[in-house]
N, C-alpha and C positions, 0 to 999 in steps of 0.2 A: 504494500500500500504506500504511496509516497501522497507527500502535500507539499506546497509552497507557502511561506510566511512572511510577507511584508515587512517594512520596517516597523508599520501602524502596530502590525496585528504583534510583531513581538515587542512591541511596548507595554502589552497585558505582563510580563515577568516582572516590570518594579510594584507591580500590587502584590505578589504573591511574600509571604513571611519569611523575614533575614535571619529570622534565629531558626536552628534546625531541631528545637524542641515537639513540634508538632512537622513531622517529614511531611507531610501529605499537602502540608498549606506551605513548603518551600519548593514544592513543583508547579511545572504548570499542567492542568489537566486540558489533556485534548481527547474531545468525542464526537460524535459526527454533526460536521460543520460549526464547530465550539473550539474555540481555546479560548479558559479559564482559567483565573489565579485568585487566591483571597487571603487574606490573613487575620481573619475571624471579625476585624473591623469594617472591610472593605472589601465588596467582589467586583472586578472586573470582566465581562466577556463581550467576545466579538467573532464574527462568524469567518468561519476562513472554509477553505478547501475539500477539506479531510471526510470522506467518506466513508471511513473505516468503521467495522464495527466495535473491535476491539478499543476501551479506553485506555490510553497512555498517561502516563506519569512521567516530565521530566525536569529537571532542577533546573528552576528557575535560572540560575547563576552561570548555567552551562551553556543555558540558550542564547542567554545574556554575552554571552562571549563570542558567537557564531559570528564572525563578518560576514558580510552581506557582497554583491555581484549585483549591482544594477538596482540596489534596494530590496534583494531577493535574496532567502535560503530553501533551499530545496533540502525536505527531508524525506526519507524512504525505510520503512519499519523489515524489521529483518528478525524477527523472534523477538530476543529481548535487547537487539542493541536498535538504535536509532541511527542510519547515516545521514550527517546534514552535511550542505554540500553547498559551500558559498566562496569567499574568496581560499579558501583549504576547505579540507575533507576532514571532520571529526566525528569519530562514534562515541555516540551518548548510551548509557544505560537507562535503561524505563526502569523506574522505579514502581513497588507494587503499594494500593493501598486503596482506600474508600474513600473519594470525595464525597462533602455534603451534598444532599440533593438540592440544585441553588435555585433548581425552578419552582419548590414550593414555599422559597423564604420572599419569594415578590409579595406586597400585599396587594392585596384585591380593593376593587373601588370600590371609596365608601359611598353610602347613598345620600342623596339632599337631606333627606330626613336626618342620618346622622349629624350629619354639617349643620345643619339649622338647632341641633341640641347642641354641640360645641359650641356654636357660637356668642356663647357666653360664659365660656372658661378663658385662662390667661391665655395668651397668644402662644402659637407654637414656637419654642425657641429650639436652635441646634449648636451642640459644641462640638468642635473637631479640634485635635492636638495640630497643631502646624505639621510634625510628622507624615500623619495620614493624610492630609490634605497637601502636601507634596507627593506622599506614593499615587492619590487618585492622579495627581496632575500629569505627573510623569507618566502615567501609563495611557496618556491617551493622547489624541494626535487631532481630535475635530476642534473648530473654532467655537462651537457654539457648545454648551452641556445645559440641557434642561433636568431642573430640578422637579422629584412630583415627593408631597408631602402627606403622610397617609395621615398624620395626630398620635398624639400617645406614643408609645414608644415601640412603633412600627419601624422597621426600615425607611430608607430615603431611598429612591430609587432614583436612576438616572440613564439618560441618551443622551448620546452623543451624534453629531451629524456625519463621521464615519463608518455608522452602523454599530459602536461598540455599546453596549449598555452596561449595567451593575447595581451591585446595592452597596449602601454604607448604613453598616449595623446601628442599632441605638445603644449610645454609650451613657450611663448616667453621671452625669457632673453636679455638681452643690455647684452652685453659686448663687450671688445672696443679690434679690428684688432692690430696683433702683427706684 
């Protein structure tokens, strides 16, 4: 099975996790027509190539290092190594493991009727560590990101104009009413 990955689409690796405490979220997961990456705070995905039905695992760090031939790496799955094929030829190891199921952490639209009972609670605020809001930025390559805001402590969900979407988890923060 081989696929090609853009410059865009391997910029999904700076969202995936720098510490290698949780293996699974310092890979990127690729499934058919998905490469994804998250780090419990932040998912990244965007649709590429890959028709495969086998799910891959590969470290972020190693994709991260592939040079690129015209803005392009070609890769071709071989058991369990990965050849990618860009300015040199490096085999990657697939890593084995369980990503989260990330299509069922989107939230679903809420109704007017919800909306119109909120609407008399404090406004919805959001905190993001500079951190995380560098890894979202980095890993994405469209001009424009819209934000959609479920309330409560739903995910944020997000597109982007190069087709890449994601969530950014709710994180709880104190801080104190001005």
């Amino acid at each position: 099975m081989k696929f090609t990955l853009n410059k865009s689409q391997r910029l999904v690796t700076n969202a995936a996790a720098k510490e290698e405490s949780r293996p699974v979220l310092a890979c990127v997961h690729i499934r058919k027509g998905t490469i994804e990456a998250g780090n419990g705070y932040l998912l990244v995905q965007k649709q590429i190539d890959y028709d495969g039905d086998e799910e891959l695992f590969l470290k972020a760090k190693e994709i991260a290092k592939c040079k690129d031939i015209n803005g392009k790496v070609e890769f071709s799955v071989e058991g369990q190594d990965v050849k990618a094929v860009g300015r040199e030829t490096v085999i990657l190891k697939a890593k084995s493991g369980v990503f989260p199921d990330t299509d069922s952490l989107y939230p679903k639209i809420v109704s007017d009727e919800v909306i119109r009972r909120l609407s008399g609670q404090k406004p919805f605020r959001i905190a993001l560590s500079r951190t995380q809001l560098l890894n979202l930025l980095n890993s994405l390559s469209g001009e424009i990101i819209r934000f959609y805001f479920y309330g409560g402590k739903q995910a944020i969900e997000f597109e982007v104009t190069d087709s890449a979407k994601g969530l950014i988890m709710p994180l709880d923060v104190q801080w104190e009413e001005k």
